[in-house]
DRENDO-1510 file (C-alpha; in Angstrom, 1 decimal, always signed):
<recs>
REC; n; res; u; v; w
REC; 1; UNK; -123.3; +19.9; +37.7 .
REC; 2; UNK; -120.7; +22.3; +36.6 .
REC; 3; UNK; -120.3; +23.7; +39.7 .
REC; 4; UNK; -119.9; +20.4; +41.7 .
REC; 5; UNK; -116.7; +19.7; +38.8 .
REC; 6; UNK; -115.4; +23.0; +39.8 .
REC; 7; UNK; -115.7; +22.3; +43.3 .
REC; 8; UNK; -114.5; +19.2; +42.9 .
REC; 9; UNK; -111.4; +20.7; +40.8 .
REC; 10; UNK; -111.2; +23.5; +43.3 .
REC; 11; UNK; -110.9; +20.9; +46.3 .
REC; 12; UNK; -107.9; +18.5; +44.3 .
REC; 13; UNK; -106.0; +21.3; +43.6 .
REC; 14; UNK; -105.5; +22.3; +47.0 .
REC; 15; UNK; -105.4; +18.9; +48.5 .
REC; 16; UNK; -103.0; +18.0; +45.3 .
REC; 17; UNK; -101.2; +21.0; +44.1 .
REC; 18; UNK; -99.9; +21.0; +40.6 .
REC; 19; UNK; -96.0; +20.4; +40.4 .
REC; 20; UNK; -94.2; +23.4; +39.3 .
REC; 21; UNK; -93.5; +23.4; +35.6 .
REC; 22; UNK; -89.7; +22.8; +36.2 .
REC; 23; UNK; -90.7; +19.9; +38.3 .
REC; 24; UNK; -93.1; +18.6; +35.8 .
REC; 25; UNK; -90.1; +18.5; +33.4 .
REC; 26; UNK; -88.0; +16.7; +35.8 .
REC; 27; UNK; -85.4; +19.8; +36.6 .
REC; 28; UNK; -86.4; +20.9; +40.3 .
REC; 29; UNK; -84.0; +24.3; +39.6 .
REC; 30; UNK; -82.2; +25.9; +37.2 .
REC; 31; UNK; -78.5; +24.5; +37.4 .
REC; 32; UNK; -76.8; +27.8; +36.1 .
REC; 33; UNK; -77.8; +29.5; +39.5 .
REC; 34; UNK; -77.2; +26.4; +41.6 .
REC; 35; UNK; -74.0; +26.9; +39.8 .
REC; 36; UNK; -73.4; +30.3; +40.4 .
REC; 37; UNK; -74.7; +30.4; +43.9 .
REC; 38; UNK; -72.0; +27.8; +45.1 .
REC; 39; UNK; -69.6; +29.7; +43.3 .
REC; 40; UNK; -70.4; +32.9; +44.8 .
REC; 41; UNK; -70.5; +31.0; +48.1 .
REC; 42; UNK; -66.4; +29.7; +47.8 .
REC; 43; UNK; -65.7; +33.4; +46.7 .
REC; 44; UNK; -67.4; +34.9; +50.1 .
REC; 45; UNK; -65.6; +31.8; +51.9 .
REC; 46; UNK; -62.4; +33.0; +50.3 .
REC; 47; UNK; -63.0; +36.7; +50.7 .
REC; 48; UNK; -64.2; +36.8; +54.3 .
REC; 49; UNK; -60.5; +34.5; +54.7 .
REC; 50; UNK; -58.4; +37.7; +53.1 .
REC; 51; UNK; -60.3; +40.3; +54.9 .
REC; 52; UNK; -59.5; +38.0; +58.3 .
REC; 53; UNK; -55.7; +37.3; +57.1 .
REC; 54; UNK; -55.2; +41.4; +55.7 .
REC; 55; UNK; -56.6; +42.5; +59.5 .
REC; 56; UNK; -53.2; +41.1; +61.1 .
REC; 57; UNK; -50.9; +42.9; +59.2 .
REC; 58; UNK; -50.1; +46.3; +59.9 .
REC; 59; UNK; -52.2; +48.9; +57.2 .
REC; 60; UNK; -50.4; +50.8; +54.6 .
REC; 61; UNK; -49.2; +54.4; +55.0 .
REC; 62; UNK; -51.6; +56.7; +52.8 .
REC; 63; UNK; -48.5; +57.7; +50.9 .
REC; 64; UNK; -47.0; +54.6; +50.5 .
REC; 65; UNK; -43.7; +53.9; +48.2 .
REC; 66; UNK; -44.0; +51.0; +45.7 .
REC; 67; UNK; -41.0; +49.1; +48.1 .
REC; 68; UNK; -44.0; +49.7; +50.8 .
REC; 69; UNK; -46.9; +48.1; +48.2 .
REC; 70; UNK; -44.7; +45.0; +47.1 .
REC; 71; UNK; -43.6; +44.3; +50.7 .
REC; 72; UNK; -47.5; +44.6; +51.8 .
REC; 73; UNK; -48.8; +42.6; +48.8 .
REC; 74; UNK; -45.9; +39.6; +50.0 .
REC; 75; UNK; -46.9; +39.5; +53.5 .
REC; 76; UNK; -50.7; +39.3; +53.0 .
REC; 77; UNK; -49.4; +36.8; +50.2 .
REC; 78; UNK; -47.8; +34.6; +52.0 .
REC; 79; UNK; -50.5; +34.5; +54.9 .
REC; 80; UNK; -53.3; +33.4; +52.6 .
REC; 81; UNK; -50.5; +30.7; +50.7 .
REC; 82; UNK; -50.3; +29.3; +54.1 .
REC; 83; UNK; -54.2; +29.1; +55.5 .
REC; 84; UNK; -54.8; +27.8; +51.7 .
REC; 85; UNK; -51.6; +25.7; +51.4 .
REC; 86; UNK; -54.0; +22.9; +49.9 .
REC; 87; UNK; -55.8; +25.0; +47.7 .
REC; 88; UNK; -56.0; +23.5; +44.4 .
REC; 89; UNK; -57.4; +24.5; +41.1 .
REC; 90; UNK; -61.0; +24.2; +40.7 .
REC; 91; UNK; -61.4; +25.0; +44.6 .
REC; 92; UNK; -63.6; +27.9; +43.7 .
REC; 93; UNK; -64.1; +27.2; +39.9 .
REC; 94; UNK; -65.3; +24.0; +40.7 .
REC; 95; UNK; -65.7; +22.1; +37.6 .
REC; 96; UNK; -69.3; +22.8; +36.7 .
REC; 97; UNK; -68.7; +27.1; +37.2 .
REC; 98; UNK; -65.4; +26.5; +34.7 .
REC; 99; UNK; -68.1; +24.8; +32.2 .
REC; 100; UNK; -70.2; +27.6; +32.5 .
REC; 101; UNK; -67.9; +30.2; +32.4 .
REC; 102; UNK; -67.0; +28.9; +28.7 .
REC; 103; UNK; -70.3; +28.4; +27.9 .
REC; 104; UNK; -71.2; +32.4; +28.8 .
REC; 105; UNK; -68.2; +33.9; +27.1 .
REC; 106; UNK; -68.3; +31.8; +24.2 .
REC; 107; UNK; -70.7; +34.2; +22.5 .
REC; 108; UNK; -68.7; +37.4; +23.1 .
REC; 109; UNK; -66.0; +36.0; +21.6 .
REC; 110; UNK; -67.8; +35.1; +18.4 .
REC; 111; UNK; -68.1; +37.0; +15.2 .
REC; 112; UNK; -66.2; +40.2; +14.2 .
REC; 113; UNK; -66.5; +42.1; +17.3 .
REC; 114; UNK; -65.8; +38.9; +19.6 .
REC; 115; UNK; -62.4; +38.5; +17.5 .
REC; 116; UNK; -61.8; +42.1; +18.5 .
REC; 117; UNK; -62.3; +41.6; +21.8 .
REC; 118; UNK; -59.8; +38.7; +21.7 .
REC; 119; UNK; -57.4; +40.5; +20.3 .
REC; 120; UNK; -57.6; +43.4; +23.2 .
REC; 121; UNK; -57.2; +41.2; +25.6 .
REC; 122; UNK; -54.6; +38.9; +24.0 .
REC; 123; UNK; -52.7; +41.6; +22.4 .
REC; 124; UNK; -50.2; +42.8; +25.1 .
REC; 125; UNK; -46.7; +42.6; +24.6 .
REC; 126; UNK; -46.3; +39.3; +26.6 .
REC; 127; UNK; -45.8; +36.6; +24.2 .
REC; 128; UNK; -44.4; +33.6; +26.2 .
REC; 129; UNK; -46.3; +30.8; +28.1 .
REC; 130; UNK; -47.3; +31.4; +31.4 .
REC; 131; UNK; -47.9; +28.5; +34.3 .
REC; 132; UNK; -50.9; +29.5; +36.6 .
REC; 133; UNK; -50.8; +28.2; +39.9 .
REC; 134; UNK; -53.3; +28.4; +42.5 .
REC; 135; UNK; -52.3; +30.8; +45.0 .
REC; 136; UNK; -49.3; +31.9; +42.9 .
REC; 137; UNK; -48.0; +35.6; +42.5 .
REC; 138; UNK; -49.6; +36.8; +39.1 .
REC; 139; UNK; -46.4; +36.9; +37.1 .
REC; 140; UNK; -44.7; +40.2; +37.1 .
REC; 141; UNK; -43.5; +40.1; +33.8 .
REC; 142; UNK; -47.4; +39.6; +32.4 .
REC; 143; UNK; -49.3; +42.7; +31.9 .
REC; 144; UNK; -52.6; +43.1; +34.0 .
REC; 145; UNK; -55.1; +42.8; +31.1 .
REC; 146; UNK; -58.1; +44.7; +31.1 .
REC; 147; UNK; -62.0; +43.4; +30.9 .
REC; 148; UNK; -64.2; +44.2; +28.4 .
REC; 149; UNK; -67.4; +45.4; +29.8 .
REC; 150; UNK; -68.8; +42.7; +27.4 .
REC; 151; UNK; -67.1; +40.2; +29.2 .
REC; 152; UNK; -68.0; +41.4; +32.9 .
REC; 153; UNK; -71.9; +41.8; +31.7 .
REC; 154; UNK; -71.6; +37.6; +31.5 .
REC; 155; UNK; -69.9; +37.0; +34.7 .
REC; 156; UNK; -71.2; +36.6; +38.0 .
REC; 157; UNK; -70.2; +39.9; +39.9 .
REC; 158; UNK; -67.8; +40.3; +42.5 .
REC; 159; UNK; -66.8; +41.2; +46.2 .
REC; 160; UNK; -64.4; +44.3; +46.0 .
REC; 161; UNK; -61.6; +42.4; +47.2 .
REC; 162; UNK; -61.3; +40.5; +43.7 .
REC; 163; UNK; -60.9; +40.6; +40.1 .
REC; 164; UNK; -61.7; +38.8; +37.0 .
REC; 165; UNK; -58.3; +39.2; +34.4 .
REC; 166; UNK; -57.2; +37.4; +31.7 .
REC; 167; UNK; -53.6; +35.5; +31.4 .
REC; 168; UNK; -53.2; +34.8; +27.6 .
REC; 169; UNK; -56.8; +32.6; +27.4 .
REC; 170; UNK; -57.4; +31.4; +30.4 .
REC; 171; UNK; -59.7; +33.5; +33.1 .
REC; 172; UNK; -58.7; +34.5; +37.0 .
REC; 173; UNK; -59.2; +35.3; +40.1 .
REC; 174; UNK; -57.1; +37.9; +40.6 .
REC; 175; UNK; -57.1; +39.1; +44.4 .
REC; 176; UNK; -54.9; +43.2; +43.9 .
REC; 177; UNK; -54.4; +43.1; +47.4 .
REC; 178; UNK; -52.5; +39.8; +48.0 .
REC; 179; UNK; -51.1; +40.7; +44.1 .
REC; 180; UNK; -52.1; +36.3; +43.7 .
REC; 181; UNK; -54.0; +34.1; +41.6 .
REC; 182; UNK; -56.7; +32.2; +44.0 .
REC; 183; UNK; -58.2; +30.0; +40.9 .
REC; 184; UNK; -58.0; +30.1; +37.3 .
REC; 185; UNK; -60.3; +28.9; +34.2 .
REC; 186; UNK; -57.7; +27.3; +32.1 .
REC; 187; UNK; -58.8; +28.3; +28.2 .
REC; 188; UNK; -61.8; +30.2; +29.1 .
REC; 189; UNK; -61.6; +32.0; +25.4 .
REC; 190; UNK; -61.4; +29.2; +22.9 .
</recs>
């Protein structure tokens, strides 16, 4: 008898396979990596778009002066302003990834050693208010902060070709190359 229930078990299971347990619970995947994935997604999009636009323009010298830099930085600028010209904040922080970006760096910012990493990365000489605009230069007169590795342990990781900074409290894109802003997380350190 027991083995005809096991049998019997044996045979609905495989004609009736338990639902997953995230199923079961009505969550078919976990929304922080559907989150992240599509983030990482408009990032390649954006990335592969730079690598594209930066292949038209004539490479830097080896030795190149800073005249040489800035005029490179403008040009590839200006070419990714116009492919993007309706590029609008929250393109690639869409508004679930800027959720979740406050949500992850809440707790590194918390507590003695979070308000000392706020003050490193707040604490420039740069005390006046700054607008971000997407695909806007970073503002030369704003000092390129630096990231904690505290913060960059809690952040998706990414391509080469770009760079999470800080402007006062809110989080960028920051692509070195093009020397521009392609998103922003306005008050990502509350």
């Amino acid at each position: 008898m027991l083995r005809t229930l096991l049998a019997g078990a044996l045979l609905l299971s495989v004609i009736h396979p338990p639902a997953p347990v995230a199923q079961r619970k009505g969550t078919t995947v976990n929304s922080d990596a559907v989150t992240i994935d599509a983030f990482k997604k408009r990032v390649d999009e954006y990335v592969a778009l730079h690598r594209k636009l930066e292949a038209t323009i004539p490479a830097l010298p080896k030795q190149a002066s800073p005249q040489q830099v800035d005029a490179h930085e403008r040009a590839l600028a200006k070419l990714i302003q116009d492919a993007r010209a309706s590029a609008k904040p929250g393109d690639i922080f869409d508004p679930a990834m800027q959720q979740l970006v406050r949500r992850l760096l809440a707790p590194v910012f918390t507590g003695r050693s979070g308000a000392q990493i706020k003050s490193e990365i707040t604490d420039n000489e740069y005390k006046g208010s700054v607008k971000l605009v997407v695909n806007g230069r970073y503002p030369d007169d704003v000092p390129v902060s630096t990231m904690p590795p505290q913060v960059l342990a809690e952040l998706p990781k990414l391509p080469e070709d770009l760079e999470y900074r800080f402007v006062l409290t809110n989080l960028i894109l920051f692509d070195p190359h093009a020397h521009i802003i392609p998103d922003f997380v306005e008050q990502a350190i509350k």
